[in-house]
ZALO-290319 format. One record per residue (C-alpha): residue in one letter; y, x negated, z. Coordinates in nm, 3 decimals, always signed. Example, Ala and Ser with C-alpha at 12.3 -4.5 7.8 and 13.67 -1.06 7.14 Angstrom:
BEGIN
+------+---------+---------+---------+
! resn !       y !       x !       z !
+------+---------+---------+---------+
!    A !  -0.450 !  -1.230 !  +0.780 !
!    S !  -0.106 !  -1.367 !  +0.714 !
+------+---------+---------+---------+
END
This chain:
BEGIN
+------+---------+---------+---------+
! resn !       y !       x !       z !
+------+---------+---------+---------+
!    X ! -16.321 ! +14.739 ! +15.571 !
!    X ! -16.605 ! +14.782 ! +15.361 !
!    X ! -16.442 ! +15.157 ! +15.235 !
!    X ! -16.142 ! +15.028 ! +15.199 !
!    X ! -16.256 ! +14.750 ! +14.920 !
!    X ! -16.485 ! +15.028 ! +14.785 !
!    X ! -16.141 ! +15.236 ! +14.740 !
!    X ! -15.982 ! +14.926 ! +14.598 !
!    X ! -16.275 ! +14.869 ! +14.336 !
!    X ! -16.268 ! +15.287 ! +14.285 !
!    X ! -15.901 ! +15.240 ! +14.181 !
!    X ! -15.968 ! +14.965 ! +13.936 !
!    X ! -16.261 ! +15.142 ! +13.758 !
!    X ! -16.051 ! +15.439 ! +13.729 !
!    X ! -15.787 ! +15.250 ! +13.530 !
!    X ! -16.057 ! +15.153 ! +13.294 !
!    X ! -16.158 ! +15.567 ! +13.266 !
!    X ! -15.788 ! +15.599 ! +13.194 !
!    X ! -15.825 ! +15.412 ! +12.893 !
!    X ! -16.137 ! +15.627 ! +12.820 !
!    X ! -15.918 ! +15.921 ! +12.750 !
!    X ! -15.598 ! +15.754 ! +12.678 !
!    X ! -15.666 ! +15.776 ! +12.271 !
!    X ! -15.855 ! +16.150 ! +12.308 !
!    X ! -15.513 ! +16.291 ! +12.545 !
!    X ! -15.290 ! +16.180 ! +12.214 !
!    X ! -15.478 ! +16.284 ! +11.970 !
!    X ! -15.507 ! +16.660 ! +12.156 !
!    X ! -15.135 ! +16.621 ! +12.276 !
!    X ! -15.056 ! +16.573 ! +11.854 !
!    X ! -15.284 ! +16.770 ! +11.664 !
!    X ! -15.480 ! +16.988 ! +11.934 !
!    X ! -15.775 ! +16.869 ! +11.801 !
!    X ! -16.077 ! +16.725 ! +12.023 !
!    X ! -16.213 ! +16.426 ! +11.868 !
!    X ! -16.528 ! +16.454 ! +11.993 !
!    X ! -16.687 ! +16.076 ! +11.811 !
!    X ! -16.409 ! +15.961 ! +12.043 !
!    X ! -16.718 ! +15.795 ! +12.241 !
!    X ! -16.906 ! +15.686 ! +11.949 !
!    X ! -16.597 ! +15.434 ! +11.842 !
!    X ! -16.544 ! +15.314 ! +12.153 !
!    X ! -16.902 ! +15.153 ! +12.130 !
!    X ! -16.865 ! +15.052 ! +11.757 !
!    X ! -16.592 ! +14.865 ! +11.876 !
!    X ! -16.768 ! +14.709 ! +12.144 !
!    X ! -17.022 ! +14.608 ! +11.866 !
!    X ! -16.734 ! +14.503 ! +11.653 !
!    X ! -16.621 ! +14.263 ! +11.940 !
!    X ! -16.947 ! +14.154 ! +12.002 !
!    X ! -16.996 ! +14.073 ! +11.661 !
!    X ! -16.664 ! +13.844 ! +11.649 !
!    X ! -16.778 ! +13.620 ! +11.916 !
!    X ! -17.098 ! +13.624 ! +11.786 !
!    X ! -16.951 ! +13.478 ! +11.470 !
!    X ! -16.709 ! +13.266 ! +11.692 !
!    X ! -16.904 ! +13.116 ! +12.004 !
!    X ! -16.651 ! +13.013 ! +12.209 !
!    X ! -16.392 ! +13.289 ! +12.155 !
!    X ! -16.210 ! +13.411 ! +12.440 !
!    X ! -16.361 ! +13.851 ! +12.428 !
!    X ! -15.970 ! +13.920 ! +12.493 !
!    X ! -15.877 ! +13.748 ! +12.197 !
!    X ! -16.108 ! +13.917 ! +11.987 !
!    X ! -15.923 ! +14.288 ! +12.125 !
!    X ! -15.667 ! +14.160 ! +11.883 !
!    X ! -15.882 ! +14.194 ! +11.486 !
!    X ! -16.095 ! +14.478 ! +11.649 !
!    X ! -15.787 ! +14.699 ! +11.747 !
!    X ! -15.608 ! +14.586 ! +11.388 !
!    X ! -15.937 ! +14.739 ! +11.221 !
!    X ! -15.970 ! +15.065 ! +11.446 !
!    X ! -15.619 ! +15.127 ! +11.337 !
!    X ! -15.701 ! +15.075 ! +10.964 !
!    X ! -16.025 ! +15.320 ! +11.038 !
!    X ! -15.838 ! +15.585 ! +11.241 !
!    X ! -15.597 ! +15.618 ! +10.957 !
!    X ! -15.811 ! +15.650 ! +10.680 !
!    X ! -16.064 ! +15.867 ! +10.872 !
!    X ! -15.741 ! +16.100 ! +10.938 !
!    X ! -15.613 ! +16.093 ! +10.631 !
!    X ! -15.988 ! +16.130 ! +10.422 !
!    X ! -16.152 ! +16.352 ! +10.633 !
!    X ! -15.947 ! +16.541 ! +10.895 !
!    X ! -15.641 ! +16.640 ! +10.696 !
!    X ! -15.842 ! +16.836 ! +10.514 !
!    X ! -15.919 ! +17.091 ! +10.836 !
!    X ! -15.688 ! +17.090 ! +11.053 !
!    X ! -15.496 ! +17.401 ! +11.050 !
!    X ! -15.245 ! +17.508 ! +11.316 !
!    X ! -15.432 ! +17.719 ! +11.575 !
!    X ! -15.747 ! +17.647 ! +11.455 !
!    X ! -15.962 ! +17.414 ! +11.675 !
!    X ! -16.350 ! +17.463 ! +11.580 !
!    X ! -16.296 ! +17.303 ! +11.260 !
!    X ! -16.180 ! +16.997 ! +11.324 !
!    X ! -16.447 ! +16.990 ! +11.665 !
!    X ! -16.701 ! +17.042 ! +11.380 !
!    X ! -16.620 ! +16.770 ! +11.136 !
!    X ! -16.610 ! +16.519 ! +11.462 !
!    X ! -16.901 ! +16.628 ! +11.596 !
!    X ! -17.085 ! +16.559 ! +11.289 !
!    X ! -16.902 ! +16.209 ! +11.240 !
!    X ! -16.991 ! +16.108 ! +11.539 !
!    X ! -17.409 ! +16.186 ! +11.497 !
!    X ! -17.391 ! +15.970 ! +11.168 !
!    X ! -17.196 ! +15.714 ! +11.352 !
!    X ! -17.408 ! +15.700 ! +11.621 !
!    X ! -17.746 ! +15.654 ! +11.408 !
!    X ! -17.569 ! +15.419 ! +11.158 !
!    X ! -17.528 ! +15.214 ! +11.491 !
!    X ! -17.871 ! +15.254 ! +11.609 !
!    X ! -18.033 ! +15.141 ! +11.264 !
!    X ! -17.816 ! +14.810 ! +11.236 !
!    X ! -17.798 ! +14.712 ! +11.621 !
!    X ! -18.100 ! +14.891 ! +11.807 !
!    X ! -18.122 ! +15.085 ! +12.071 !
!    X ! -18.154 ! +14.799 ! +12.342 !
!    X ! -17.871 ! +14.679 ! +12.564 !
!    X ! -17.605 ! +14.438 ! +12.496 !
!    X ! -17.295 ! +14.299 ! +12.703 !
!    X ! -16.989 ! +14.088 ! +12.578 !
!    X ! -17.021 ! +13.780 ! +12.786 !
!    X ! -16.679 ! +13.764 ! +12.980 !
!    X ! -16.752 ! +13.397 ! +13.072 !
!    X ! -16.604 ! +13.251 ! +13.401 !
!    X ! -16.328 ! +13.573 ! +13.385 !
!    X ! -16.666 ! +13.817 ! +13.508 !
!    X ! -16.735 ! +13.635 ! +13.813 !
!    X ! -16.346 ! +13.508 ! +13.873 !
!    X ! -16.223 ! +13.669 ! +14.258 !
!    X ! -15.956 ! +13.657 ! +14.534 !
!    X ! -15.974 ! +13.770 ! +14.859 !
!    X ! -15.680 ! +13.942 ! +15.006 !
!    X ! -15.768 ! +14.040 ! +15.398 !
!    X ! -16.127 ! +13.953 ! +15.393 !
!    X ! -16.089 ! +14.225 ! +15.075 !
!    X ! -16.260 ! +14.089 ! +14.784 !
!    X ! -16.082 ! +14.156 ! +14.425 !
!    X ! -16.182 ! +14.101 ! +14.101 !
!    X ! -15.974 ! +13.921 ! +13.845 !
!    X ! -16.131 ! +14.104 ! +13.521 !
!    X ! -16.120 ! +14.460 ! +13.687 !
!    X ! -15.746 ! +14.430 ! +13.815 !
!    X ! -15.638 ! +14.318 ! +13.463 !
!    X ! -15.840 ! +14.638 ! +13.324 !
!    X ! -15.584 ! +14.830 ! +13.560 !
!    X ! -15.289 ! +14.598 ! +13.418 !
!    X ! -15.365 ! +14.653 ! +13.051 !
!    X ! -15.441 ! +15.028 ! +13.127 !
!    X ! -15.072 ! +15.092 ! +13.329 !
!    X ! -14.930 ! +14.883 ! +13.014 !
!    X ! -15.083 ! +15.083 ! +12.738 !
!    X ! -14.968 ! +15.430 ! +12.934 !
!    X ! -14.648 ! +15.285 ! +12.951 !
!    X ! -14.588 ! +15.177 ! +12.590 !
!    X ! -14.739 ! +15.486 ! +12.477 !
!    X ! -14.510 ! +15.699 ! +12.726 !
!    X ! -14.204 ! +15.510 ! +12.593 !
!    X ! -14.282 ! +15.550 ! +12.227 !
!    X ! -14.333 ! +15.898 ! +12.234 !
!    X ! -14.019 ! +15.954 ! +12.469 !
!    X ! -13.792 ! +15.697 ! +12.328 !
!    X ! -13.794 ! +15.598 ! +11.990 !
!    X ! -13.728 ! +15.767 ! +11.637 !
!    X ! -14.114 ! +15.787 ! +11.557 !
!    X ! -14.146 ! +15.940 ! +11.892 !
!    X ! -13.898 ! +16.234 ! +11.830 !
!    X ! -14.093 ! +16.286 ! +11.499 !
!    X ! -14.432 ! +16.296 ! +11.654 !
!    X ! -14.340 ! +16.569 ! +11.910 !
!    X ! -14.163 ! +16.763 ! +11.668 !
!    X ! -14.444 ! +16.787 ! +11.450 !
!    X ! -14.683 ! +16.843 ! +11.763 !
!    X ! -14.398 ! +17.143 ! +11.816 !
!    X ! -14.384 ! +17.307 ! +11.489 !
!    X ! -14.551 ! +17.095 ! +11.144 !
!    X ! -14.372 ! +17.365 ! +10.950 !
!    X ! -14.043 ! +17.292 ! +11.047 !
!    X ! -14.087 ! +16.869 ! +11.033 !
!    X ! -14.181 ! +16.976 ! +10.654 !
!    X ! -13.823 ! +17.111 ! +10.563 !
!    X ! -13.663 ! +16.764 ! +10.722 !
!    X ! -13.925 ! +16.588 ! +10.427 !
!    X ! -14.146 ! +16.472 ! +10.703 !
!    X ! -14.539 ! +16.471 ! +10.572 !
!    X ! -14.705 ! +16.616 ! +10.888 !
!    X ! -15.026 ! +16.438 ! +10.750 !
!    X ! -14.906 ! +16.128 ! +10.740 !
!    X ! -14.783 ! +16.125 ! +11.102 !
!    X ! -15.105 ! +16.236 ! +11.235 !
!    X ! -15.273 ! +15.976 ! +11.070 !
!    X ! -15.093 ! +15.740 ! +11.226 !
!    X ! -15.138 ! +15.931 ! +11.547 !
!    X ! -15.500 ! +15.883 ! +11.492 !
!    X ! -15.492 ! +15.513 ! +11.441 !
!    X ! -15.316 ! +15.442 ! +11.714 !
!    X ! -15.602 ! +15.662 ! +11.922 !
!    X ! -15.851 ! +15.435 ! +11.761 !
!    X ! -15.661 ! +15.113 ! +11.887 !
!    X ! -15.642 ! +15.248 ! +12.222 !
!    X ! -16.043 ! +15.360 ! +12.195 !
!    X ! -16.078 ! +14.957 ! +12.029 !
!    X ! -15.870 ! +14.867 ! +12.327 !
!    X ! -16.130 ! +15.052 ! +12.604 !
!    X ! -16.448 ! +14.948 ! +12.427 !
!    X ! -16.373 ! +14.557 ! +12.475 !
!    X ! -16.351 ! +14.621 ! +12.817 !
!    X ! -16.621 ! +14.802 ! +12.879 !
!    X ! -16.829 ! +14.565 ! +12.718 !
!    X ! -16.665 ! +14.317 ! +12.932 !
!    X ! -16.759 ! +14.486 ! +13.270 !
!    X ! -17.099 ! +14.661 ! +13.162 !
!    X ! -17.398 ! +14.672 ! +12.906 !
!    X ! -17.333 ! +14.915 ! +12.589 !
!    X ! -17.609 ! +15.022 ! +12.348 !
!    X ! -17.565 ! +15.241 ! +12.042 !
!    X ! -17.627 ! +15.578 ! +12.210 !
!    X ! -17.356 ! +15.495 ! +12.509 !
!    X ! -17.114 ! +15.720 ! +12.293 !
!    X ! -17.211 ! +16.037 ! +12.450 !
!    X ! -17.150 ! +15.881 ! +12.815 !
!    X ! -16.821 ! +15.776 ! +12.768 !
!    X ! -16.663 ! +16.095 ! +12.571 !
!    X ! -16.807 ! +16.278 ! +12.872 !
!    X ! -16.600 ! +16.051 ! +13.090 !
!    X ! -16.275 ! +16.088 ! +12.861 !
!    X ! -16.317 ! +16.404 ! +12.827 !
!    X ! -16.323 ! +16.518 ! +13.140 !
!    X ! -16.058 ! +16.264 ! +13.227 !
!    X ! -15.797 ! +16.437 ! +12.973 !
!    X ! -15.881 ! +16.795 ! +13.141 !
!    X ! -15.853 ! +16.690 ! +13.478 !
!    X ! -15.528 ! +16.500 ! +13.416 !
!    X ! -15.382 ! +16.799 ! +13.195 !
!    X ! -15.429 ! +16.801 ! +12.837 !
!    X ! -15.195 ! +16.594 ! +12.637 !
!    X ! -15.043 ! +16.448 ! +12.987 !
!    X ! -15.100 ! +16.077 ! +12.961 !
!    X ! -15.004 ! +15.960 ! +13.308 !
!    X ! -15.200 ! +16.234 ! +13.436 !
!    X ! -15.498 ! +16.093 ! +13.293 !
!    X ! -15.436 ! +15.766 ! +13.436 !
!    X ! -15.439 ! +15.940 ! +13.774 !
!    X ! -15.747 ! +16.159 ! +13.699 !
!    X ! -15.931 ! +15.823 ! +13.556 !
!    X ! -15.850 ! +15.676 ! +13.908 !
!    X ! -15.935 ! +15.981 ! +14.113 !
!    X ! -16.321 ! +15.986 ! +13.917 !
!    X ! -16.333 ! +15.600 ! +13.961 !
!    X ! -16.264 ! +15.651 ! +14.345 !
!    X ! -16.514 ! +15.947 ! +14.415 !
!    X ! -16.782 ! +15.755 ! +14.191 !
!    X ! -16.773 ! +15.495 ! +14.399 !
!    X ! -16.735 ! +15.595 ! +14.695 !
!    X ! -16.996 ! +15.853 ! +14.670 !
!    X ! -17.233 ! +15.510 ! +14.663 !
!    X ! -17.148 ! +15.514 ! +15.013 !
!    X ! -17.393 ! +15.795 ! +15.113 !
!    X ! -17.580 ! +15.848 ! +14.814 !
!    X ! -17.666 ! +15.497 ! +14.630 !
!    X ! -17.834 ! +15.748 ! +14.303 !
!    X ! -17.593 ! +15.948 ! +14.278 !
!    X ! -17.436 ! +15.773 ! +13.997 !
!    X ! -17.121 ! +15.971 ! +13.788 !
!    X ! -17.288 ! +16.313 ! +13.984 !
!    X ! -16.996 ! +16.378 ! +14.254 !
!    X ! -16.721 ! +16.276 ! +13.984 !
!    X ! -16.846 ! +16.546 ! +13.752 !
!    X ! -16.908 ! +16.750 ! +14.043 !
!    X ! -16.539 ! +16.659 ! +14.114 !
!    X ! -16.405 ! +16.765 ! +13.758 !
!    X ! -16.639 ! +17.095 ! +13.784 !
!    X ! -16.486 ! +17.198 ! +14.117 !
!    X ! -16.121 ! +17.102 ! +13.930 !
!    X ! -16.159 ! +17.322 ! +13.695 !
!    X ! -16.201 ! +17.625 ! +13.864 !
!    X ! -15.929 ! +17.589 ! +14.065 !
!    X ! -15.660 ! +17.455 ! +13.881 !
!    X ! -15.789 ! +17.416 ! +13.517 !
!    X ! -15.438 ! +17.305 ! +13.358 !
!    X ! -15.548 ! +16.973 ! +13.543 !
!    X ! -15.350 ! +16.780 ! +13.763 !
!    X ! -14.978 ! +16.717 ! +13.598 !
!    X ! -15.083 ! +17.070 ! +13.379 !
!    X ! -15.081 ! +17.110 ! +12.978 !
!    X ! -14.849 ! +16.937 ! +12.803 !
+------+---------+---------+---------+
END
Protein backbone atom coordinates (compact mmCIF):
# COMPACT_ATOMS: atom_id res chain seq x y z
CA UNK A 1 0.00 0.00 0.00
CA UNK A 2 2.53 2.28 1.01
CA UNK A 3 4.06 2.19 -2.99
CA UNK A 4 1.05 2.46 -4.28
CA UNK A 5 0.21 6.05 -2.48
CA UNK A 6 3.90 6.88 -3.19
CA UNK A 7 2.91 6.23 -7.05
CA UNK A 8 -0.24 8.21 -6.49
CA UNK A 9 1.71 11.28 -4.91
CA UNK A 10 4.59 10.58 -7.90
CA UNK A 11 1.73 11.17 -10.39
CA UNK A 12 0.54 14.36 -8.84
CA UNK A 13 4.04 15.98 -8.57
CA UNK A 14 4.60 15.12 -12.07
CA UNK A 15 1.58 17.15 -13.20
CA UNK A 16 3.07 20.06 -11.43
CA UNK A 17 6.68 19.31 -13.60
CA UNK A 18 4.31 19.36 -16.54
CA UNK A 19 3.57 22.80 -15.95
CA UNK A 20 7.36 23.35 -15.48
CA UNK A 21 7.88 22.86 -19.15
CA UNK A 22 4.50 23.55 -20.43
CA UNK A 23 5.52 27.45 -21.33
CA UNK A 24 9.41 26.33 -22.44
CA UNK A 25 7.71 23.19 -24.99
CA UNK A 26 5.65 26.31 -26.77
CA UNK A 27 7.95 28.61 -26.92
CA UNK A 28 10.58 25.83 -28.67
CA UNK A 29 7.52 24.27 -30.58
CA UNK A 30 7.01 28.29 -32.06
CA UNK A 31 10.19 29.87 -32.41
CA UNK A 32 12.85 26.99 -31.72
CA UNK A 33 14.27 29.01 -29.31
CA UNK A 34 15.24 27.74 -25.63
CA UNK A 35 14.30 30.25 -23.18
CA UNK A 36 16.64 29.45 -20.85
CA UNK A 37 15.34 32.46 -17.78
CA UNK A 38 12.34 30.18 -18.21
CA UNK A 39 13.23 29.22 -14.40
CA UNK A 40 14.10 32.56 -13.27
CA UNK A 41 10.25 33.84 -14.02
CA UNK A 42 8.75 31.14 -12.63
CA UNK A 43 10.23 32.34 -9.20
CA UNK A 44 9.62 36.10 -9.90
CA UNK A 45 6.25 35.10 -10.14
CA UNK A 46 6.19 33.25 -7.09
CA UNK A 47 7.58 36.54 -5.53
CA UNK A 48 4.99 38.43 -7.43
CA UNK A 49 2.26 36.22 -5.73
CA UNK A 50 3.79 36.41 -2.60
CA UNK A 51 3.90 39.95 -2.75
CA UNK A 52 -0.05 40.22 -3.52
CA UNK A 53 -1.02 38.48 -0.44
CA UNK A 54 1.42 40.16 1.32
CA UNK A 55 -0.35 43.36 0.34
CA UNK A 56 -3.76 41.50 0.78
CA UNK A 57 -3.68 39.23 4.05
CA UNK A 58 -6.40 37.21 3.63
CA UNK A 59 -6.30 36.57 -0.14
CA UNK A 60 -7.04 33.26 -1.33
CA UNK A 61 -2.91 32.36 -3.27
CA UNK A 62 -5.30 30.98 -6.20
CA UNK A 63 -6.88 34.14 -6.57
CA UNK A 64 -3.86 36.00 -6.77
CA UNK A 65 -2.76 33.38 -10.09
CA UNK A 66 -5.25 35.66 -11.70
CA UNK A 67 -3.11 39.64 -11.66
CA UNK A 68 0.23 37.61 -11.62
CA UNK A 69 -0.55 35.62 -14.90
CA UNK A 70 -2.28 39.08 -16.44
CA UNK A 71 1.29 40.71 -15.74
CA UNK A 72 3.56 37.71 -17.00
CA UNK A 73 1.57 38.06 -20.14
CA UNK A 74 2.15 41.87 -20.36
CA UNK A 75 6.10 40.95 -19.56
CA UNK A 76 6.39 38.01 -22.00
CA UNK A 77 5.15 40.26 -24.72
CA UNK A 78 7.17 43.11 -24.31
CA UNK A 79 10.30 41.05 -23.46
CA UNK A 80 9.53 39.30 -27.01
CA UNK A 81 8.85 42.05 -28.76
CA UNK A 82 11.99 44.47 -27.08
CA UNK A 83 14.50 42.09 -26.82
CA UNK A 84 14.09 38.77 -28.68
CA UNK A 85 12.76 39.94 -32.03
CA UNK A 86 15.72 41.42 -32.52
CA UNK A 87 17.73 37.76 -32.74
CA UNK A 88 15.86 35.36 -33.64
CA UNK A 89 16.63 34.24 -37.03
CA UNK A 90 15.32 31.05 -38.65
CA UNK A 91 17.87 28.28 -38.01
CA UNK A 92 19.75 30.07 -35.75
CA UNK A 93 19.49 28.95 -32.07
CA UNK A 94 22.70 30.29 -30.04
CA UNK A 95 21.51 33.69 -30.31
CA UNK A 96 18.50 33.76 -28.86
CA UNK A 97 20.06 30.94 -25.96
CA UNK A 98 22.50 33.87 -25.44
CA UNK A 99 20.28 36.83 -24.91
CA UNK A 100 18.17 34.42 -22.32
CA UNK A 101 20.89 33.27 -20.66
CA UNK A 102 22.02 36.64 -19.88
CA UNK A 103 18.34 37.83 -18.93
CA UNK A 104 18.00 35.39 -16.75
CA UNK A 105 21.58 36.18 -14.56
CA UNK A 106 20.28 39.89 -14.23
CA UNK A 107 16.93 38.57 -13.29
CA UNK A 108 18.11 36.37 -10.94
CA UNK A 109 20.42 39.01 -8.98
CA UNK A 110 17.76 41.79 -9.36
CA UNK A 111 15.75 39.13 -7.27
CA UNK A 112 18.38 38.41 -4.85
CA UNK A 113 19.08 42.23 -4.03
CA UNK A 114 15.27 43.11 -3.38
CA UNK A 115 14.10 39.70 -1.69
CA UNK A 116 17.34 37.88 -0.26
CA UNK A 117 18.58 34.86 -0.62
CA UNK A 118 16.59 33.14 2.33
CA UNK A 119 13.52 30.95 1.87
CA UNK A 120 10.01 31.89 1.47
CA UNK A 121 6.64 29.85 0.92
CA UNK A 122 3.10 31.19 -0.14
CA UNK A 123 1.01 30.13 2.77
CA UNK A 124 -1.74 27.83 1.14
CA UNK A 125 -3.83 28.09 4.36
CA UNK A 126 -6.20 25.17 5.32
CA UNK A 127 -5.95 24.01 1.25
CA UNK A 128 -1.95 22.65 2.28
CA UNK A 129 -3.00 20.37 4.89
CA UNK A 130 -6.72 19.59 3.27
CA UNK A 131 -6.86 15.30 2.52
CA UNK A 132 -9.12 12.33 1.62
CA UNK A 133 -8.51 8.96 1.96
CA UNK A 134 -9.57 6.65 -0.74
CA UNK A 135 -8.63 2.78 0.38
CA UNK A 136 -6.65 3.60 3.39
CA UNK A 137 -4.75 5.80 0.36
CA UNK A 138 -4.19 9.19 1.55
CA UNK A 139 -4.67 12.15 -1.19
CA UNK A 140 -4.03 15.53 -1.12
CA UNK A 141 -6.53 18.16 -2.10
CA UNK A 142 -3.83 20.95 -3.24
CA UNK A 143 -1.61 18.36 -5.18
CA UNK A 144 -4.63 16.69 -7.14
CA UNK A 145 -5.85 20.18 -8.19
CA UNK A 146 -2.06 20.90 -9.37
CA UNK A 147 -2.80 17.75 -11.68
CA UNK A 148 -6.38 19.32 -12.57
CA UNK A 149 -5.11 22.76 -13.53
CA UNK A 150 -2.06 21.09 -15.29
CA UNK A 151 -4.45 18.46 -17.62
CA UNK A 152 -6.62 21.83 -18.14
CA UNK A 153 -3.89 24.12 -19.26
CA UNK A 154 -2.50 21.11 -21.77
CA UNK A 155 -5.82 20.89 -22.93
CA UNK A 156 -6.66 24.53 -23.71
CA UNK A 157 -3.33 24.96 -25.09
CA UNK A 158 -3.75 21.67 -27.32
CA UNK A 159 -7.12 23.01 -28.53
CA UNK A 160 -5.95 26.48 -29.37
CA UNK A 161 -3.18 25.52 -31.33
CA UNK A 162 -5.28 22.68 -33.13
CA UNK A 163 -8.55 24.40 -33.39
CA UNK A 164 -8.90 27.90 -33.72
CA UNK A 165 -7.89 30.67 -36.37
CA UNK A 166 -4.89 31.94 -34.11
CA UNK A 167 -3.92 28.38 -33.92
CA UNK A 168 -3.62 27.78 -37.75
CA UNK A 169 -1.56 31.06 -37.77
CA UNK A 170 0.80 30.05 -35.07
CA UNK A 171 1.79 26.72 -36.74
CA UNK A 172 2.08 28.22 -39.97
CA UNK A 173 4.46 30.63 -38.88
CA UNK A 174 6.28 27.85 -36.68
CA UNK A 175 6.25 26.09 -40.47
CA UNK A 176 7.58 28.72 -42.65
CA UNK A 177 7.65 32.84 -41.13
CA UNK A 178 8.40 33.65 -44.73
CA UNK A 179 5.45 32.46 -46.20
CA UNK A 180 2.86 33.84 -43.11
CA UNK A 181 4.63 37.27 -44.33
CA UNK A 182 3.06 37.24 -47.94
CA UNK A 183 -0.62 36.46 -46.23
CA UNK A 184 0.32 40.14 -44.17
CA UNK A 185 0.85 38.17 -41.06
CA UNK A 186 3.79 39.99 -38.77
CA UNK A 187 5.69 36.83 -37.65
CA UNK A 188 6.90 39.10 -34.70
CA UNK A 189 3.91 39.88 -33.47
CA UNK A 190 2.66 36.28 -33.20
CA UNK A 191 5.62 35.18 -31.35
CA UNK A 192 5.19 37.72 -28.97
CA UNK A 193 2.12 36.64 -28.15
CA UNK A 194 3.46 33.12 -28.14
CA UNK A 195 5.78 34.30 -25.53
CA UNK A 196 3.23 35.81 -23.27
CA UNK A 197 1.22 33.16 -23.16
CA UNK A 198 4.59 30.99 -22.06
CA UNK A 199 4.97 33.51 -19.34
CA UNK A 200 1.27 32.94 -18.10
CA UNK A 201 1.75 29.36 -18.12
CA UNK A 202 5.43 29.89 -16.22
CA UNK A 203 3.05 32.64 -13.79
CA UNK A 204 0.66 29.77 -13.70
CA UNK A 205 3.55 26.99 -12.34
CA UNK A 206 5.28 29.42 -10.01
CA UNK A 207 2.00 29.96 -7.77
CA UNK A 208 1.97 26.50 -7.31
CA UNK A 209 5.10 25.80 -6.50
CA UNK A 210 5.11 28.30 -3.99
CA UNK A 211 2.01 26.71 -2.80
CA UNK A 212 3.54 23.18 -2.27
CA UNK A 213 7.30 24.20 -1.45
CA UNK A 214 9.75 27.04 -0.27
CA UNK A 215 11.26 29.27 -3.29
CA UNK A 216 14.21 31.66 -2.85
CA UNK A 217 15.69 33.89 -5.54
CA UNK A 218 18.30 31.44 -6.86
CA UNK A 219 15.50 28.44 -7.25
CA UNK A 220 15.51 29.50 -11.05
CA UNK A 221 18.24 27.27 -12.03
CA UNK A 222 16.39 24.15 -10.30
CA UNK A 223 13.35 24.42 -11.99
CA UNK A 224 14.60 25.17 -15.78
CA UNK A 225 16.61 22.01 -15.12
CA UNK A 226 13.36 20.27 -14.35
CA UNK A 227 11.49 21.87 -17.50
CA UNK A 228 14.01 21.37 -19.43
CA UNK A 229 14.54 18.09 -19.21
CA UNK A 230 10.80 17.59 -19.05
CA UNK A 231 10.36 19.12 -22.75
CA UNK A 232 13.27 16.66 -24.06
CA UNK A 233 12.03 13.71 -22.54
CA UNK A 234 8.44 14.36 -23.66
CA UNK A 235 9.67 15.40 -27.32
CA UNK A 236 10.35 18.87 -28.09
CA UNK A 237 7.43 21.00 -28.91
CA UNK A 238 5.01 17.87 -27.91
CA UNK A 239 2.88 19.24 -25.12
CA UNK A 240 1.06 16.13 -23.95
CA UNK A 241 4.24 14.44 -24.05
CA UNK A 242 5.54 16.62 -21.52
CA UNK A 243 2.71 16.09 -19.32
CA UNK A 244 3.62 12.39 -19.44
CA UNK A 245 7.40 12.94 -19.04
CA UNK A 246 6.55 15.51 -15.97
CA UNK A 247 4.62 12.47 -14.48
CA UNK A 248 7.15 9.79 -15.32
CA UNK A 249 10.13 12.20 -13.32
CA UNK A 250 7.51 12.88 -10.53
CA UNK A 251 7.02 8.99 -10.18
CA UNK A 252 10.79 7.87 -10.25
CA UNK A 253 11.60 10.91 -7.82
CA UNK A 254 9.55 9.66 -5.51
CA UNK A 255 9.69 6.51 -5.55
CA UNK A 256 13.36 6.41 -5.57
CA UNK A 257 12.71 7.78 -1.69
CA UNK A 258 11.80 4.32 -1.23
CA UNK A 259 15.41 2.95 -1.15
CA UNK A 260 17.39 5.90 -1.13
CA UNK A 261 15.77 8.76 1.24
CA UNK A 262 19.01 11.41 -0.27
CA UNK A 263 18.68 10.73 -3.33
CA UNK A 264 16.61 13.66 -4.08
CA UNK A 265 15.90 14.63 -8.17
CA UNK A 266 19.28 12.05 -8.73
CA UNK A 267 17.37 8.89 -10.34
CA UNK A 268 14.94 11.33 -12.34
CA UNK A 269 17.92 12.96 -13.99
CA UNK A 270 19.50 9.72 -14.05
CA UNK A 271 16.15 8.76 -15.74
CA UNK A 272 16.26 11.65 -18.44
CA UNK A 273 20.19 10.82 -18.97
CA UNK A 274 19.49 7.15 -19.70
CA UNK A 275 16.38 8.66 -22.10
CA UNK A 276 18.39 10.33 -24.01
CA UNK A 277 20.61 7.94 -25.25
CA UNK A 278 18.23 5.73 -26.25
CA UNK A 279 15.54 7.46 -27.74
CA UNK A 280 16.55 11.21 -27.70
CA UNK A 281 13.41 12.52 -29.83
CA UNK A 282 11.73 11.85 -26.30
CA UNK A 283 8.78 10.02 -25.70
CA UNK A 284 5.83 11.22 -28.30
CA UNK A 285 9.22 12.46 -30.61
CA UNK A 286 9.85 16.15 -32.09
CA UNK A 287 7.15 17.96 -33.05
Amino acid sequence: MNYVETLINGILLGGLYGILGLGLALVFGVMRVINVAHGEFIVGSAFSALMITSFFPGIDPLIAVIPVAAAAFVVGYLFQTILLNKVVRSGDMLAPMLVTFGVSIVVRNLMLAEFGSNPMALDAGRLAQMSFAVMGIHIGVLPLMTLAISIVLFGLLQYMINRTSFGQTVRATADNPDIVRLMGVDPRRIYAVVMGLAFVMASVAGVLLAMRTSFSASSGVDRILIAFEVVVLGGLGSFWGALIAGVLLGVVQLMSFQFDANSGLLYAHLLFLAFLIVRPNGLLGAK
